[in-house]
C-alpha positions in Angstrom: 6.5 -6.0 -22.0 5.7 -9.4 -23.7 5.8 -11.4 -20.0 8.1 -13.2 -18.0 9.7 -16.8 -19.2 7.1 -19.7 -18.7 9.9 -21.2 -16.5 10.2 -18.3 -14.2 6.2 -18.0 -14.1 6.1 -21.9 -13.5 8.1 -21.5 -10.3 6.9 -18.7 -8.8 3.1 -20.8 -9.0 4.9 -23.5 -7.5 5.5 -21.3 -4.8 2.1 -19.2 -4.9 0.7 -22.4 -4.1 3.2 -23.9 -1.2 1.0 -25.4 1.6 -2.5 -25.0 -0.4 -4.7 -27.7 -0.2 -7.4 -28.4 -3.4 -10.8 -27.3 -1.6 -9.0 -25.4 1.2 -9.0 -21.8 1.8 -7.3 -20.1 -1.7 -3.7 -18.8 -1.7 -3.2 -15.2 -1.1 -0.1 -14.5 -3.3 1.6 -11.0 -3.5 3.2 -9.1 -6.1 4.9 -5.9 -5.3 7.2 -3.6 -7.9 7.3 -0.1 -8.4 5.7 1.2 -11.8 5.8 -0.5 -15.1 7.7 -3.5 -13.2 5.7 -5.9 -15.1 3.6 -7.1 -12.0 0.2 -6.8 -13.9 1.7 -8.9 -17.3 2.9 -11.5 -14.4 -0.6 -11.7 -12.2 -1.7 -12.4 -16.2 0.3 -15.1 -16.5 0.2 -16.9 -13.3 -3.5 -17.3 -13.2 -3.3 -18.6 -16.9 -0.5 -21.0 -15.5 -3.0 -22.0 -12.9 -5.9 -22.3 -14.7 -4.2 -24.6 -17.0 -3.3 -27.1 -13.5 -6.7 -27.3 -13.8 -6.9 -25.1 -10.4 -9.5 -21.7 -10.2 -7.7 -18.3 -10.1 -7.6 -14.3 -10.3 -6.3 -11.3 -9.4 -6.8 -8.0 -8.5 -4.7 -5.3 -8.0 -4.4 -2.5 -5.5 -5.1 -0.1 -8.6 -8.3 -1.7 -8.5 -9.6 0.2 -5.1 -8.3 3.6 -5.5 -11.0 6.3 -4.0 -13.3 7.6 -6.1 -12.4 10.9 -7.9 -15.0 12.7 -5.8 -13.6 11.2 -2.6 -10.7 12.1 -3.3 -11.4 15.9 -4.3 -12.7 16.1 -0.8 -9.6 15.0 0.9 -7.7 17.4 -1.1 -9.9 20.3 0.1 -9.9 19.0 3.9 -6.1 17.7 4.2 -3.7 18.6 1.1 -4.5 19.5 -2.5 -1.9 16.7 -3.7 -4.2 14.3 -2.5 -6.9 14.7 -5.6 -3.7 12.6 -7.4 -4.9 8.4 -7.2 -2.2 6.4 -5.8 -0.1 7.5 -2.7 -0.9 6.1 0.7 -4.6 7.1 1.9 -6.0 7.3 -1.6 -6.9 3.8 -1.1 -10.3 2.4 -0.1 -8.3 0.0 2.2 -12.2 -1.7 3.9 -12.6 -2.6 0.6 -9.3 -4.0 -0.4 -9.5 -6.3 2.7 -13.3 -6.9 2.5 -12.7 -8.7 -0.8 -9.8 -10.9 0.2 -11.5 -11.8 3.1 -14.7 -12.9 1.4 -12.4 -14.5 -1.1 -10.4 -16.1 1.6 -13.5 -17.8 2.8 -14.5 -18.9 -0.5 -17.6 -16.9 -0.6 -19.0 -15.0 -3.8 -16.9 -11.7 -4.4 -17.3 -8.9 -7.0 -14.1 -7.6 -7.9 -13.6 -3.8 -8.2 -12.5 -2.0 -10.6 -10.9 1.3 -11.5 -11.0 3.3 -14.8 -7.7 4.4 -14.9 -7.7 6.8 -18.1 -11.1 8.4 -17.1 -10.0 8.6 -13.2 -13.5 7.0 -12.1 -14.4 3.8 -9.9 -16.2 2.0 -12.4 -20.1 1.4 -11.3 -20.4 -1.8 -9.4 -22.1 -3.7 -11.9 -19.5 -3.8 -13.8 -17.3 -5.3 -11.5 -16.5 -9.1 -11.9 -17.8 -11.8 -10.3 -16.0 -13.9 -8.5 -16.9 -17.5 -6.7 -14.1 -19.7 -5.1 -10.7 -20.4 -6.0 -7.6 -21.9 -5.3 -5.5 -18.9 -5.8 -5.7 -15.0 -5.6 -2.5 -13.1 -7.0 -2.6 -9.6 -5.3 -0.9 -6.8 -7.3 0.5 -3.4 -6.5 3.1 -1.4 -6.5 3.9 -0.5 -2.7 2.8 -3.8 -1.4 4.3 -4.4 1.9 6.3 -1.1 2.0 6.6 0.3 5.7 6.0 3.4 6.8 9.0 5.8 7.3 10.4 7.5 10.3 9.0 11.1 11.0 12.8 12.4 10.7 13.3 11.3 7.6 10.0 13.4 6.0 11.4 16.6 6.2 13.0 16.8 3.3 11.7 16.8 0.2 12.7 14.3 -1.9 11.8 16.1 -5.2 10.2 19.2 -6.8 6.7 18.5 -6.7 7.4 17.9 -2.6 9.6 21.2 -2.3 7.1 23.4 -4.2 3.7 21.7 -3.3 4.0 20.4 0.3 6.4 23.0 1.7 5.5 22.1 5.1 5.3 18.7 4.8 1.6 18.0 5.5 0.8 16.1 2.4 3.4 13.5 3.3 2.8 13.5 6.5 -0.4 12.4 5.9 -0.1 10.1 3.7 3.3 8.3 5.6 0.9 8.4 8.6 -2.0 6.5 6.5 0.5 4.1 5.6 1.3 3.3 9.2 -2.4 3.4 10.0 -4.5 1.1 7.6 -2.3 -0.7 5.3 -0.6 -3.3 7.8 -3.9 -4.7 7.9 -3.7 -5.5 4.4 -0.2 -6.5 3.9 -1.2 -9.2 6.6 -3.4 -10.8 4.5 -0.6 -11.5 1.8 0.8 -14.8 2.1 3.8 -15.2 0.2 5.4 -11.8 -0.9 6.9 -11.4 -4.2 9.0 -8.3 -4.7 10.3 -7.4 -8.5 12.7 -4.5 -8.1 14.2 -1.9 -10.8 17.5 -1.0 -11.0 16.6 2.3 -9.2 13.7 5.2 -9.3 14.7 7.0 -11.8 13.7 3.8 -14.8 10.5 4.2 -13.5 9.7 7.9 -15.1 10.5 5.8 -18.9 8.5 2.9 -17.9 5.3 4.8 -16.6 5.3 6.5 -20.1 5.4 3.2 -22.0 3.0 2.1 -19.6 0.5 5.5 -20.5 0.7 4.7 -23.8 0.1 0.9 -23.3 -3.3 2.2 -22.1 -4.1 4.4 -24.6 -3.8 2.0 -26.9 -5.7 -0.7 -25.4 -8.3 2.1 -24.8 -8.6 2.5 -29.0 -8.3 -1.1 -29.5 -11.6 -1.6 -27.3 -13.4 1.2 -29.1 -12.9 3.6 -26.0 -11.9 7.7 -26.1 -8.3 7.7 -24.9 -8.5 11.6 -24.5 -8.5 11.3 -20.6 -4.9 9.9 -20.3 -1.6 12.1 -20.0 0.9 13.7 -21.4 4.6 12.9 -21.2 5.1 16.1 -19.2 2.3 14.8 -17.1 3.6 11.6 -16.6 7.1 13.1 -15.0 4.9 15.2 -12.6 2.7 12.1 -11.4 5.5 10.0 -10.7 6.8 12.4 -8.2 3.5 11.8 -6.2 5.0 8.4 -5.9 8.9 8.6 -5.6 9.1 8.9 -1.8 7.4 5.5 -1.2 8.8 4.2 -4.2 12.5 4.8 -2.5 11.0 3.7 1.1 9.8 0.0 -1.0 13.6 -0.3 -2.5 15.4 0.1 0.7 13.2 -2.3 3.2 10.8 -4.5 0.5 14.3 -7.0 -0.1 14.1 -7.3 3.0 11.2 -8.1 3.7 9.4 -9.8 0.8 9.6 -13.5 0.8 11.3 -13.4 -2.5 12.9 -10.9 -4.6 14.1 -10.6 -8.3 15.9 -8.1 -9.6 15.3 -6.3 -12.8 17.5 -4.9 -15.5 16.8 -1.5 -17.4 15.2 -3.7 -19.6 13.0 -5.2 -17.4 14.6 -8.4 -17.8 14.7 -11.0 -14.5 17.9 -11.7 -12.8 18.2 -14.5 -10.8 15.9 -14.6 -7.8 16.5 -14.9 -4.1 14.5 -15.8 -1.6 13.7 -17.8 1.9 
């Protein structure tokens, strides 16, 4: 997508930045939206926005401190062979997540992770970027805040990949149960909660393709192999890893989010709400 209107990004800074004092401990800002919502092209532009008021800022995204592939191979042999897939509750190195804000938080130096998405690798840590203090840190991802889901309402499966590959349950189980477990005390560090919701789930499975290729491309562009990303048929496969907390996020993130807006099938911003 080409971004979000300079208007729009203008006053959601304005409310990023509510309360923060210049030299004080930075803004922790959120950005929550299910896939290919638009919330990396927006973290983008709000730290651009910022660093034009002449204020320090970045962000990082939840993508950013997925497991390792290899940590995540041994969950799937210990608890659930769905869980060698990056992204569902528990495949999350949530210490880290947290370790980072806080050091951010308290204006100490921080290295900022970083995933390789297309070769499914935690890139080594000295290529992470360094980070010193700043006024504002826009948190991306695309279950921030969700809530964890009564143990009723797991039983059925909500799609194919659930029916067929988690019969019994246990791989969402798991994961619903991580999400109970360790998230919360990351969510808490959030403070001000942006939430950009689709029109439904079933956009998403289109704009995680154009999102695929989006990669690939910037992949060439940079000189890289783009061999290691996936197929259209793999895409529609991967997305079901995500569809039950994707569903969980549209029904209680409104809610819950300090503010809202509302996305058309072409990703274009409706009005926001908010509190």
């Amino acid at each position: 997508m080409s971004g979000f209107a300079p208007a729009l990004v203008a006053t959601l800074l304005d409310d990023a930045l509510a309360g923060h004092v210049r030299g004080h401990a930075p803004r922790i800002y959120g950005i929550s939206g299910l896939q290919g919502t638009g919330k990396s092209t927006l973290a983008t532009q709000l730290v651009e926005a910022a660093q034009m008021r002449g204020l320090r800022a970045v962000s990082i995204s939840i993508d950013d401190v997925y497991l390792d592939r290899p940590q995540r191979q041994q969950l799937a042999h210990e608890v659930h062979p769905l869980l060698t897939t990056r992204g569902p509750p528990g495949t999350h190195d949530v210490t880290l997540a947290c370790r980072t804000l806080d050091a951010l938080r308290a204006g100490k130096r921080a290295d900022l992770p970083s995933f390789d998405k297309l070769g499914d690798r935690r890139r080594p840590r000295a290529q992470w970027t360094p980070c010193d203090a700043v006024d504002l840190v826009v948190f991306e991802g695309w279950f921030l805040g969700t809530t964890a889901e009564a143990g009723d309402a797991l039983v059925e499966p909500v799609n194919a990949l659930e029916r067929d590959e988690d019969a019994d349950g246990r791989w969402r189980r798991w994961c619903n149960d991580a999400l109970a477990r360790d998230y919360p005390a990351l969510w808490a560090r959030i403070d001000r909660l942006l939430f950009l919701h689709p029109p439904g789930f079933d956009v998403v499975r289109e704009w995680r393709w154009q999102q695929e290729c989006a990669l690939k491309a910037a992949a060439i562009q940079a000189g890289e192999p783009a061999s290691g990303g996936m197929t259209r048929a793999q895409v529609d496969r991967f997305i079901q890893h995500y569809e039950r907390i994707s569903r969980q996020a549209l029904r209680t993130l409104p809610a819950l989010a300090a503010s809202t807006i509302a996305l058309d099938t072409a990703r274009r911003p409706l009005p926001a709400t908010g509190r």
